[in-house]
TIMARPA-415919 format. One record per atom (N, C-alpha, C, CB): residue in one letter; x, y, z. Coordinates in steps of 0.02 Angstrom, whole numbers, padded with zeros to 5 digits, always signed. Glycine has a CB too. Layout:
# TIMARPA-415919
aXYZ ...
***
This chain:
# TIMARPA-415919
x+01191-02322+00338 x+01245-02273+00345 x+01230-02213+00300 x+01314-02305+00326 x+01236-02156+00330 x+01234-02100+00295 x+01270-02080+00274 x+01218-02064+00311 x+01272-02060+00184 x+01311-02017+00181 x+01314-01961+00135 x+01352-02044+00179 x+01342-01899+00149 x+01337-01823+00127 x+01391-01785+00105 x+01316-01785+00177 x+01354-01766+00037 x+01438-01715+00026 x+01414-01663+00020 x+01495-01724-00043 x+01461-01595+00045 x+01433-01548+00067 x+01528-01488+00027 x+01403-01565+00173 x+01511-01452+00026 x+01556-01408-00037 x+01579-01344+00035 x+01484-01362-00133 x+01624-01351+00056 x+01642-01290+00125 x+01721-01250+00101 x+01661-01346+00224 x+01711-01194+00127 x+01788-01170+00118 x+01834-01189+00179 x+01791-01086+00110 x+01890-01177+00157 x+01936-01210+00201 x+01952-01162+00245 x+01996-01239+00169 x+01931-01101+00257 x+01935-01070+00325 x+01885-01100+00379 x+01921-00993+00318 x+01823-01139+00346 x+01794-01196+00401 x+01813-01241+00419 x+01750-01222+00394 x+01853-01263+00372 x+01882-01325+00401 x+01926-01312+00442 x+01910-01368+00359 x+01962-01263+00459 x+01993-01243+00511 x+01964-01232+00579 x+02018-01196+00494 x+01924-01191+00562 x+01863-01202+00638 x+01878-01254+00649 x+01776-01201+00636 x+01837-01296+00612 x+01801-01389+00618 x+01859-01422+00663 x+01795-01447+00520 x+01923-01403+00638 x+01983-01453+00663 x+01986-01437+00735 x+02062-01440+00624 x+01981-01363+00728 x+02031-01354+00794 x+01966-01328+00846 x+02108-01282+00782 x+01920-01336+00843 x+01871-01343+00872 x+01842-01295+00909 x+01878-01385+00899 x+01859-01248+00846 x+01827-01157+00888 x+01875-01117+00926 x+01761-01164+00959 x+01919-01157+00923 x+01989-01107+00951 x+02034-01073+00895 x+02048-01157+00995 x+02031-01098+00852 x+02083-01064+00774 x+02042-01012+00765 x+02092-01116+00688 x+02090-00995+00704 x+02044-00931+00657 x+02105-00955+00608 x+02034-00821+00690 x+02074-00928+00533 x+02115-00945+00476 x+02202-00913+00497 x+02074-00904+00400 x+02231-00935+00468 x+02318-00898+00470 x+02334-00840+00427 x+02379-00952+00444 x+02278-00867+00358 x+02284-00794+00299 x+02196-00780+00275 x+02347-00823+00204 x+02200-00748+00235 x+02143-00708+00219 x+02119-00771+00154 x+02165-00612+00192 x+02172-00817+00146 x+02160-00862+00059 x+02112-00918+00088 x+02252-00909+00011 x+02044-00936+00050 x+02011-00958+00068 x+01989-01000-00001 x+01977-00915+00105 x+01976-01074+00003 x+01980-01115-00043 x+01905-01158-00023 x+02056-01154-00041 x+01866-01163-00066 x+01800-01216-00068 x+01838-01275-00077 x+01737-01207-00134 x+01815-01333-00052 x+01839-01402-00070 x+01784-01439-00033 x+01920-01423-00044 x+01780-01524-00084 x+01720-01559-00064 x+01757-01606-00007 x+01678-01602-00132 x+01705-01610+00061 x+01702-01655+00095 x+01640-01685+00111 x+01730-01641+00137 x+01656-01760+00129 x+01609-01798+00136 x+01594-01834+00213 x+01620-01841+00084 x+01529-01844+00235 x+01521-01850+00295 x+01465-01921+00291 x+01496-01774+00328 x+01516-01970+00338 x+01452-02033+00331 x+01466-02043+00410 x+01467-02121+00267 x+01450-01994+00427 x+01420-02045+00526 x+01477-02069+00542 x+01353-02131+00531 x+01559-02040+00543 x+01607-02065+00559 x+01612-02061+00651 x+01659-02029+00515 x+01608-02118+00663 x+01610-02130+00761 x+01688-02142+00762 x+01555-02219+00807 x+01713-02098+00841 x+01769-02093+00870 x+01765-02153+00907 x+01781-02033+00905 x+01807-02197+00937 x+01816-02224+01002 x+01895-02232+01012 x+01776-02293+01010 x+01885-02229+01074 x+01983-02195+01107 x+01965-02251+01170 x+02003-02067+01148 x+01988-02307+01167 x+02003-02327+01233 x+01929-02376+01250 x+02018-02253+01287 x+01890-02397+01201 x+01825-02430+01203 x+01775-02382+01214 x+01819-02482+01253 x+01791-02315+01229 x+01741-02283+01241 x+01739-02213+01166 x+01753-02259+01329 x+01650-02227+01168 x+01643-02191+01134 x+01646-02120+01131 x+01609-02208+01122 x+01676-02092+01067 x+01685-01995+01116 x+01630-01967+01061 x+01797-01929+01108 x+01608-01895+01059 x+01560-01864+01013 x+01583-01813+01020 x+01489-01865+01019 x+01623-01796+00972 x+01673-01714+00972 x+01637-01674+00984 x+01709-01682+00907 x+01673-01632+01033 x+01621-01574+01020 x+01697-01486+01028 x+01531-01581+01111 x+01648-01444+01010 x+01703-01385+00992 x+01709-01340+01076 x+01664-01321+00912 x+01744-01302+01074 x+01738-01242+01122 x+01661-01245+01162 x+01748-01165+01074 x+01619-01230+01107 x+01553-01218+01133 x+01511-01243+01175 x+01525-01217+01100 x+01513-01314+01150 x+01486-01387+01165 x+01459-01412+01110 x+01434-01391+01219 x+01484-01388+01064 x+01418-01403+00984 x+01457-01449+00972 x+01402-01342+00903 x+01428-01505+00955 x+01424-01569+00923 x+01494-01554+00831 x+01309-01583+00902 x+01545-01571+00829 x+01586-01569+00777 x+01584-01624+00745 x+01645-01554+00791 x+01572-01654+00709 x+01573-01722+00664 x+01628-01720+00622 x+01509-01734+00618 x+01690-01773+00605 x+01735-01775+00574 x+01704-01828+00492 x+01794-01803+00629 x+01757-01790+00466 x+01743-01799+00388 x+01794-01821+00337 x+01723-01737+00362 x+01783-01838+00279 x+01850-01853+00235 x+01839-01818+00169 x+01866-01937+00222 x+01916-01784+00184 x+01930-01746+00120 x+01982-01790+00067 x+01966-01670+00142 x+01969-01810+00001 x+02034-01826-00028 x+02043-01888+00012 x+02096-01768-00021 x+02023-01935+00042 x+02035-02001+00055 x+02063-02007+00112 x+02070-02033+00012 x+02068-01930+00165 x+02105-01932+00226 x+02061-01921+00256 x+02159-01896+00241 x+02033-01947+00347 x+02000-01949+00370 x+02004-01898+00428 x+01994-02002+00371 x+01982-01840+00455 x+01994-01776+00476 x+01951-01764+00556 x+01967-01726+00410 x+01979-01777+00604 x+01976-01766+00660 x+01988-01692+00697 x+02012-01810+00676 x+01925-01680+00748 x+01932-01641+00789 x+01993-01629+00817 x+01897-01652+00824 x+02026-01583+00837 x+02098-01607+00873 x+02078-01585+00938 x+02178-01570+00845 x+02043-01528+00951 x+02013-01525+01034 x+01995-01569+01053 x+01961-01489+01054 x+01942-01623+01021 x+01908-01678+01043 x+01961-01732+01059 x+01856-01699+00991 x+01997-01759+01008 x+02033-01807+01010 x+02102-01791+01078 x+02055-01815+00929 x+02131-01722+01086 x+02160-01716+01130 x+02132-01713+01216 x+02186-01670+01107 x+02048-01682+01194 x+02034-01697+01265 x+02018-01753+01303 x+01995-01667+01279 x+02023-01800+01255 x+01976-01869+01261 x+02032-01897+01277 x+01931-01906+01195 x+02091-01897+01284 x+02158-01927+01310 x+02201-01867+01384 x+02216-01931+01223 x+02153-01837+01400 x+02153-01772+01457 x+02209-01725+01445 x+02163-01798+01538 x+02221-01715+01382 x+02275-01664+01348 x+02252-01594+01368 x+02278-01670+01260 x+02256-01536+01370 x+02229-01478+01365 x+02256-01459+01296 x+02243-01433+01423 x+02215-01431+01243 x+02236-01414+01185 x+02221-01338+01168 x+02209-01460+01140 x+02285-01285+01147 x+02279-01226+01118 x+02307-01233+01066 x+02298-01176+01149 x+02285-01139+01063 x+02289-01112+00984 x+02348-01070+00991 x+02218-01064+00952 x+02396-01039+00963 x+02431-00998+00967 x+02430-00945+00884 x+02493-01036+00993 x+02388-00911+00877 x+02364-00891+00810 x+02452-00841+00799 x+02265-00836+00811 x+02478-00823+00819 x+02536-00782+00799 x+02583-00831+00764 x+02572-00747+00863 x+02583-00885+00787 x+02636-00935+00776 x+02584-01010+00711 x+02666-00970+00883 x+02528-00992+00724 x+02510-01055+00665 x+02519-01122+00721 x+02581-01060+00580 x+02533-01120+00774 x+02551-01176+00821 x+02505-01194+00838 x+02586-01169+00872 x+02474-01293+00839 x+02451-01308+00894 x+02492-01340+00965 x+02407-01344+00871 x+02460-01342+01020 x+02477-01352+01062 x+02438-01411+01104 x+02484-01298+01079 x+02447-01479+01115 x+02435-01545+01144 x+02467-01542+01208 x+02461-01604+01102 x+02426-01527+01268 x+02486-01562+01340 x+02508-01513+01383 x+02567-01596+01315 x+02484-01443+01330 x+02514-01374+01376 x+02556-01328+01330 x+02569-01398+01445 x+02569-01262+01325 x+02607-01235+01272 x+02675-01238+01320 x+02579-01154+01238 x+02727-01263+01263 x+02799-01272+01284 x+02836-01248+01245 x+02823-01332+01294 x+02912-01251+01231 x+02952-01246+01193 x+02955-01297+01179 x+02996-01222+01203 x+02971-01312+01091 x+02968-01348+01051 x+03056-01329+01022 x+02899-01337+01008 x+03081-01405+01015 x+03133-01407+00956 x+03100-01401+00882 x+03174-01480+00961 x+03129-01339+00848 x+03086-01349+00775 x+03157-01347+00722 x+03016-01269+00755 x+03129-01400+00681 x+03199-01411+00638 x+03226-01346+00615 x+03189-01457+00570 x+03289-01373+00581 x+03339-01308+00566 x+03296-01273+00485 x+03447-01345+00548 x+03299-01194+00459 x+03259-01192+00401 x+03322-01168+00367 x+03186-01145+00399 x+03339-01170+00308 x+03370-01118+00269 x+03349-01079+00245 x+03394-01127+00233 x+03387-01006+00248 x+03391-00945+00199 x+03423-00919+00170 x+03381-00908+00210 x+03397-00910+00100 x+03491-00883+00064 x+03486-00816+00087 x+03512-00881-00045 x+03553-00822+00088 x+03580-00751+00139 x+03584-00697+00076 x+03678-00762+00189 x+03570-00726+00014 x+03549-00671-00037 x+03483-00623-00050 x+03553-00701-00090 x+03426-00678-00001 x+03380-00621+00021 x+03366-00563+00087 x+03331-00652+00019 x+03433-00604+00107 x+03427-00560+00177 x+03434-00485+00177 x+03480-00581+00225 x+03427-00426+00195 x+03433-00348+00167 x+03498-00331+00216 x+03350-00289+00183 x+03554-00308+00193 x+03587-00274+00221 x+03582-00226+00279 x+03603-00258+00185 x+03618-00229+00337 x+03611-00151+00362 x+03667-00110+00370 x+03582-00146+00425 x+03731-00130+00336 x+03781-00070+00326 x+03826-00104+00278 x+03822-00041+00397 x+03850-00072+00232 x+03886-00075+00175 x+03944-00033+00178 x+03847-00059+00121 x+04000-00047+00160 x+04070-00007+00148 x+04063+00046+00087 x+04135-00063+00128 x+04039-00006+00016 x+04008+00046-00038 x+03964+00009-00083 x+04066+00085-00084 x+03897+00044-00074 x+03835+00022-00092 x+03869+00007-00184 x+03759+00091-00071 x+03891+00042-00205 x+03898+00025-00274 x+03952-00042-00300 x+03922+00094-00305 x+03975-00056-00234 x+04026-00139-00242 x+03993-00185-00220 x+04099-00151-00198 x+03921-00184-00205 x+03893-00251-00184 x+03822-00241-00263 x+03856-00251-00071 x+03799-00307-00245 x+03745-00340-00299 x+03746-00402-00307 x+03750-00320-00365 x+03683-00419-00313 x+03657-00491-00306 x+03612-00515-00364 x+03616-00498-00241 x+03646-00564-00405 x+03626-00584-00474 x+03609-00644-00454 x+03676-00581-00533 x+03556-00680-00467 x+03530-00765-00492 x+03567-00781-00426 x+03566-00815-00584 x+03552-00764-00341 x+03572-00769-00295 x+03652-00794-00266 x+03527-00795-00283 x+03689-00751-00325 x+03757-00741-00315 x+03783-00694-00296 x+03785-00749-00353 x+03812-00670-00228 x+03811-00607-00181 x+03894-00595-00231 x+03809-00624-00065 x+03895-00545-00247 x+03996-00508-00267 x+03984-00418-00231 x+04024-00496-00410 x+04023-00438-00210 x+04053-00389-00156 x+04142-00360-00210 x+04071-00452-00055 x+04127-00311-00223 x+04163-00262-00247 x+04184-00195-00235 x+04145-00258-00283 x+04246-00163-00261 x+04255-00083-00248 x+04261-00049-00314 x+04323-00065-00203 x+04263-00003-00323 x+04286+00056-00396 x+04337+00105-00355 x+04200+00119-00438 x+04362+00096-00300 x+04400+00123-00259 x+04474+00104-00253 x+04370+00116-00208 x+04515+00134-00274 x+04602+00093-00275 x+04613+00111-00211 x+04676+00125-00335 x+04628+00071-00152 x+04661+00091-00101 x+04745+00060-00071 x+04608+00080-00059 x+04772+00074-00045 x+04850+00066-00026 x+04846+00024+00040 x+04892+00146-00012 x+04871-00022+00064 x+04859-00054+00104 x+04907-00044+00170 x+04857-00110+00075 x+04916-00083+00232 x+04976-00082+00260 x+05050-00085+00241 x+04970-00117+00292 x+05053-00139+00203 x+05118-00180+00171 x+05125-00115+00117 x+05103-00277+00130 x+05091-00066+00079 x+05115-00052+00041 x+05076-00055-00038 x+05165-00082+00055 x+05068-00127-00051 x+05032-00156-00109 x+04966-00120-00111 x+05022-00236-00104 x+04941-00115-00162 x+04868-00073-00187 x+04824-00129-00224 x+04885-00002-00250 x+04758-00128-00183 x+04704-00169-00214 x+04630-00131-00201 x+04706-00247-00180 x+04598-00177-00173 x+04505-00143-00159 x+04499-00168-00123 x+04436-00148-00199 x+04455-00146-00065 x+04417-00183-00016 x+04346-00180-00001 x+04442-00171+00037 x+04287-00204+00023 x+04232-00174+00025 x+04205-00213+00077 x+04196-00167-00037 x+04145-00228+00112 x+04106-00244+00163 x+04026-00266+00162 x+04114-00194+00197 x+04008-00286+00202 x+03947-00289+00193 x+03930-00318+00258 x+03927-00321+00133 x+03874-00287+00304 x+03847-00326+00367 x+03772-00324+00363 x+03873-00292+00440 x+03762-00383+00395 x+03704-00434+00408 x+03647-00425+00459 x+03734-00492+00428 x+03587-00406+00484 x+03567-00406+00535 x+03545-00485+00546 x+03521-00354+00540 x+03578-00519+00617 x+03531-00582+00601 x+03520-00588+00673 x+03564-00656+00557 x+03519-00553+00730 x+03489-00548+00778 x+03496-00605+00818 x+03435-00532+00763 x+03538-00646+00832 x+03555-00701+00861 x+03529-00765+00864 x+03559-00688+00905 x+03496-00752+00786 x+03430-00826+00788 x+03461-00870+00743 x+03334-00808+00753 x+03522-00845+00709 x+03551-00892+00643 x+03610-00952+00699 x+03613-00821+00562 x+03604-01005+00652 x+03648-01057+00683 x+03704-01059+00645 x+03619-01126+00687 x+03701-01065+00567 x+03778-01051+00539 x+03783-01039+00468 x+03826-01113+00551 x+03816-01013+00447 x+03823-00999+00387 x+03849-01041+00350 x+03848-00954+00382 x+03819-01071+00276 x+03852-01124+00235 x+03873-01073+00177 x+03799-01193+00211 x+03924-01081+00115 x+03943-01034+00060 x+03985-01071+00023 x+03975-00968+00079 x+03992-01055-00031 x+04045-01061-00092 x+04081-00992-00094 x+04008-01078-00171 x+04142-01004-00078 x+04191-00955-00120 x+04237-00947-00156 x+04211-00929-00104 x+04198-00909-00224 x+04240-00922-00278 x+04295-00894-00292 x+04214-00918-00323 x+04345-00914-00321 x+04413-00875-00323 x+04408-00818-00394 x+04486-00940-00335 x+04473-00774-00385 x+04470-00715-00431 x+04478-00758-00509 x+04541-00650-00410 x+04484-00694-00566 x+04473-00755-00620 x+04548-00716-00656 x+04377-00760-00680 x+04570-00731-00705 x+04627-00707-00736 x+04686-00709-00710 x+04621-00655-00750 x+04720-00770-00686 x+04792-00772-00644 x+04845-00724-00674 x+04826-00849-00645 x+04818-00713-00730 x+04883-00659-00764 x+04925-00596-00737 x+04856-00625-00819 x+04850-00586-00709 x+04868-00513-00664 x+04876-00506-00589 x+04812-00463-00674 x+04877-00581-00592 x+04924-00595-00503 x+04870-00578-00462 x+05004-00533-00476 x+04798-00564-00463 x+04758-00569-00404 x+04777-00626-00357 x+04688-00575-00424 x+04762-00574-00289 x+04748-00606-00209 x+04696-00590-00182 x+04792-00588-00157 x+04653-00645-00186 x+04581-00622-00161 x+04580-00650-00090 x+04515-00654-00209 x+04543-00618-00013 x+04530-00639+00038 x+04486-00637+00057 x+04553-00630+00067 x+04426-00679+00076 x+04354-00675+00123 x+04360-00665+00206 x+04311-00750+00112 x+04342-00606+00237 x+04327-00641+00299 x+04292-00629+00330 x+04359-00648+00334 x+04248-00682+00412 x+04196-00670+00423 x+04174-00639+00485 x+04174-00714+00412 x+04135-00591+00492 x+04154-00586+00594 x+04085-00590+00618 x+04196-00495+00636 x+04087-00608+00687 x+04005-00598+00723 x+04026-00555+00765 x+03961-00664+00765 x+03983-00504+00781 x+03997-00445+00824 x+04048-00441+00828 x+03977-00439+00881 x+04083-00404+00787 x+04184-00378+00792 x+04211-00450+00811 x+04218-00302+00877 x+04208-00504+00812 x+04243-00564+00825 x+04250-00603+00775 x+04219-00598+00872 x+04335-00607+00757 x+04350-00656+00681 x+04321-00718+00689 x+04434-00674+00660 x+04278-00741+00642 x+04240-00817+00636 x+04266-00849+00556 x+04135-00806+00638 x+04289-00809+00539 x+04327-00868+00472 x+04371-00816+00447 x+04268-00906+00395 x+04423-00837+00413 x+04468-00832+00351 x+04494-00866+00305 x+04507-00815+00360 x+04454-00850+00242 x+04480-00898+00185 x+04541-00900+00172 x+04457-00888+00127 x+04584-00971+00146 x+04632-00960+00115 x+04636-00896+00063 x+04641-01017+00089 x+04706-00899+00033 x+04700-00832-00011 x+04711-00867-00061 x+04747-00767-00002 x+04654-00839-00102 x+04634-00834-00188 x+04671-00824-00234 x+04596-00789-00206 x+04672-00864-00295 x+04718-00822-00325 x+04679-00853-00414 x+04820-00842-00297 x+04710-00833-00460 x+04654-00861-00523 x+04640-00909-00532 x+04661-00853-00580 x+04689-00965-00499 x+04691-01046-00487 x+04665-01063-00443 x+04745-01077-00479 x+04644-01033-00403 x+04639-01044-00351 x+04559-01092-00341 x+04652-00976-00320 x+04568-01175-00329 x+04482-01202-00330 x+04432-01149-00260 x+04481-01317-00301 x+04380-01164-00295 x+04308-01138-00256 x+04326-01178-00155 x+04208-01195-00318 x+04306-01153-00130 x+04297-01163-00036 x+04231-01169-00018 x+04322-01096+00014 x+04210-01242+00004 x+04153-01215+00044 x+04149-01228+00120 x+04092-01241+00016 x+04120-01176+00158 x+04122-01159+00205 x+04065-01192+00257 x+04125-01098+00193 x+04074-01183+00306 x+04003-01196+00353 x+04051-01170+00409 x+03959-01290+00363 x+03997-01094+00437 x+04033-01068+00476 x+03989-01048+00539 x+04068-01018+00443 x+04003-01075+00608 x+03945-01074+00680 x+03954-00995+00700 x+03974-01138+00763 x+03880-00988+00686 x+03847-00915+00694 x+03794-00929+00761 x+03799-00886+00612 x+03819-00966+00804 x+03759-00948+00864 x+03781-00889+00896 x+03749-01008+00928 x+03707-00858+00931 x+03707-00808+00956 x+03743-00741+00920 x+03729-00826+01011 x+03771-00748+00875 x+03779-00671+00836 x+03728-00647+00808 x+03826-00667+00782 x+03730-00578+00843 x+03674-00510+00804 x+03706-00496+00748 x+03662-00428+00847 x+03750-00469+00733 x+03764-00439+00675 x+03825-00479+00626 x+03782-00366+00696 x+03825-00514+00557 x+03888-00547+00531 x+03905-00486+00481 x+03877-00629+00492 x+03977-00486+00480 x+04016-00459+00438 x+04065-00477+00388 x+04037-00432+00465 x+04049-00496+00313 x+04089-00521+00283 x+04133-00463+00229 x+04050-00576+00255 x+04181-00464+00216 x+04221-00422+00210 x+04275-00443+00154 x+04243-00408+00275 x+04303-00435+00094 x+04340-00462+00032 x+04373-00411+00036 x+04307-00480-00038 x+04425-00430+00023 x+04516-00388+00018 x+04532-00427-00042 x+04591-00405+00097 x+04562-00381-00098 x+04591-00406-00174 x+04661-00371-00191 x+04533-00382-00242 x+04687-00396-00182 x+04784-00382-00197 x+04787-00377-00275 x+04850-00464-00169 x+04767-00311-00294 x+04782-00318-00386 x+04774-00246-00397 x+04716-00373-00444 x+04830-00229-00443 x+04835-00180-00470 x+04788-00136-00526 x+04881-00194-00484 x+04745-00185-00549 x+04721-00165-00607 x+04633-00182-00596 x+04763-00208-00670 x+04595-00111-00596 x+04518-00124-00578 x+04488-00160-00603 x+04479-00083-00581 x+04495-00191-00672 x+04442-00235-00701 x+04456-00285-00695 x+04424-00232-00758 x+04517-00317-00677 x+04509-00377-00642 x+04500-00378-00582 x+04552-00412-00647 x+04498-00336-00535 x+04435-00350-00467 x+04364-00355-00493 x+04428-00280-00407 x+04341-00322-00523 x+04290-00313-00562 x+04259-00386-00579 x+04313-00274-00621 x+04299-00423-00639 x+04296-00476-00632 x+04307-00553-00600 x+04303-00467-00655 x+04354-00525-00541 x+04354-00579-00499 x+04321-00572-00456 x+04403-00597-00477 x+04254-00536-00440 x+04191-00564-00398 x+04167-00567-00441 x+04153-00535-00347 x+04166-00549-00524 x+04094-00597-00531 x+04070-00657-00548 x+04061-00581-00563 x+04113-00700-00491 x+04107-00765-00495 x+04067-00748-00417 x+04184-00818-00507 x+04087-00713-00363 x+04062-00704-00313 x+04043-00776-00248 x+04010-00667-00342 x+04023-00753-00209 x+03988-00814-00155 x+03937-00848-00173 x+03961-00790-00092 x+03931-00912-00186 x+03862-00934-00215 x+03829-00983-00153 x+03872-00981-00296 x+03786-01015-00173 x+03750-01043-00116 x+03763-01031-00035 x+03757-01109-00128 x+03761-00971-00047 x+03769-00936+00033 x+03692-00952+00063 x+03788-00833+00033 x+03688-00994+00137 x+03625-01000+00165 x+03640-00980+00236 x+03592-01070+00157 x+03602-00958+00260 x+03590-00938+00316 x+03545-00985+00373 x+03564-00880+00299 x+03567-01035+00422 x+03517-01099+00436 x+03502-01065+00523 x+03568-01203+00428 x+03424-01070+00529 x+03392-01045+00595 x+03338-01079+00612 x+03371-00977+00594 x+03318-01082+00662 x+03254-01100+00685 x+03224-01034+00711 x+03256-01157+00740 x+03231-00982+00698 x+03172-00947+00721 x+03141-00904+00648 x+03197-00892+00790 x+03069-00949+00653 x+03028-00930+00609 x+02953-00963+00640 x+03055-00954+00536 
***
């Protein structure tokens, strides 16, 4: 039995796998030792001898104690047709299809805004979104507080929104804090109303098919620095859950 260790970067080993149909995914390219002792395929009693795109002979190897197969070979040898889909990092066994791909999270604290009520009432600390005003405004009823905004591009690929919302802080001064949420101009939540007692809410709110979310805080208080300070407890673990990536 033969055997060889041979020092390759891992943009070959990508070739090697996918059998002349890949190309690396990034430009990062890593040496690592693999070893090659005359490892024989057989699928079904019969013997197979990988070979790539070309017809060139591919020999499988072990890296790290895992044993590393052709996947062209091994898929054609069971009459699979196997592609590459280099945009997507995808392989493909059987034919390219749609695939269920699990749900991913994103905090919706890295997501970038695309319209704001007032750029100077929003900010995002240690991925805690507070949505604020420096603006006293008069409401319907009469009563004077702040309001401010903030919308989302999420292009109809998000499934739902999860969040904490925290209540205002200082009951002294009678804050009424309100969250609410919309997908394309359509109400999708309203928090109870806030108040300095008021415990934390968490939410999970169904965002299929909305392009654009709009979350929006209304504060019933007379006095600016306690709006001030009652977001900066703000929305915390706000995620954003999708499969398209």
């Amino acid at each position: 039995m033969k055997t060889q260790i041979y020092i390759i970067t891992i943009t070959l080993v990508v070739l090697l796998l996918f059998g002349g149909v890949a190309y690396a995914a990034s430009s990062l390219t890593k040496s690592i030792s693999v070893t090659y002792r005359d490892i024989k395929l057989v699928i079904d009693g019969e013997l197979i001898t990988p070979k790539d795109a070309g017809g060139n002979t591919v020999e499988p190897f072990i890296y790290n104690g895992t044993t590393y197969l052709p996947v062209r070979a091994v898929g054609e040898a069971f009459g699979k047709e196997v592609s590459w889909d280099g945009n997507t990092s995808t392989i493909y066994i059987g034919g390219i299809t749609e695939y269920n791909k699990p749900a991913k999270e994103i905090p919706l604290s890295s997501v970038s805004y695309m319209e704001i009520g007032n750029s100077e009432g929003y900010n995002v600390t240690d991925s805690i979104i507070r949505i604020f005003s420096k603006k006293q405004v008069t409401f319907g009823d009469g009563r004077q507080g702040y309001s401010n905004y903030v919308v989302y591009p999420l292009n109809a690929a998000a499934i739902r929104l999860t969040a904490t919302l925290n209540p205002p802080k200082y009951p002294g001064f009678g804050p009424e804090l309100v969250y609410t949420i919309y997908g394309d101009g359509v109400l999708l939540y309203t928090s109870p109303v806030f108040t300095g007692d008021t415990a934390p809410v968490t939410i999970d709110v169904d965002l299929s098919g909305v392009a654009q979310m709009k979350i929006e805080a209304v504060l019933v208080c007379r006095v600016w620095n306690s709006f001030s300070d009652a977001y900066y407890r703000g929305i915390e673990n706000a995620v954003i859950v999708t499969t398209d990536y």
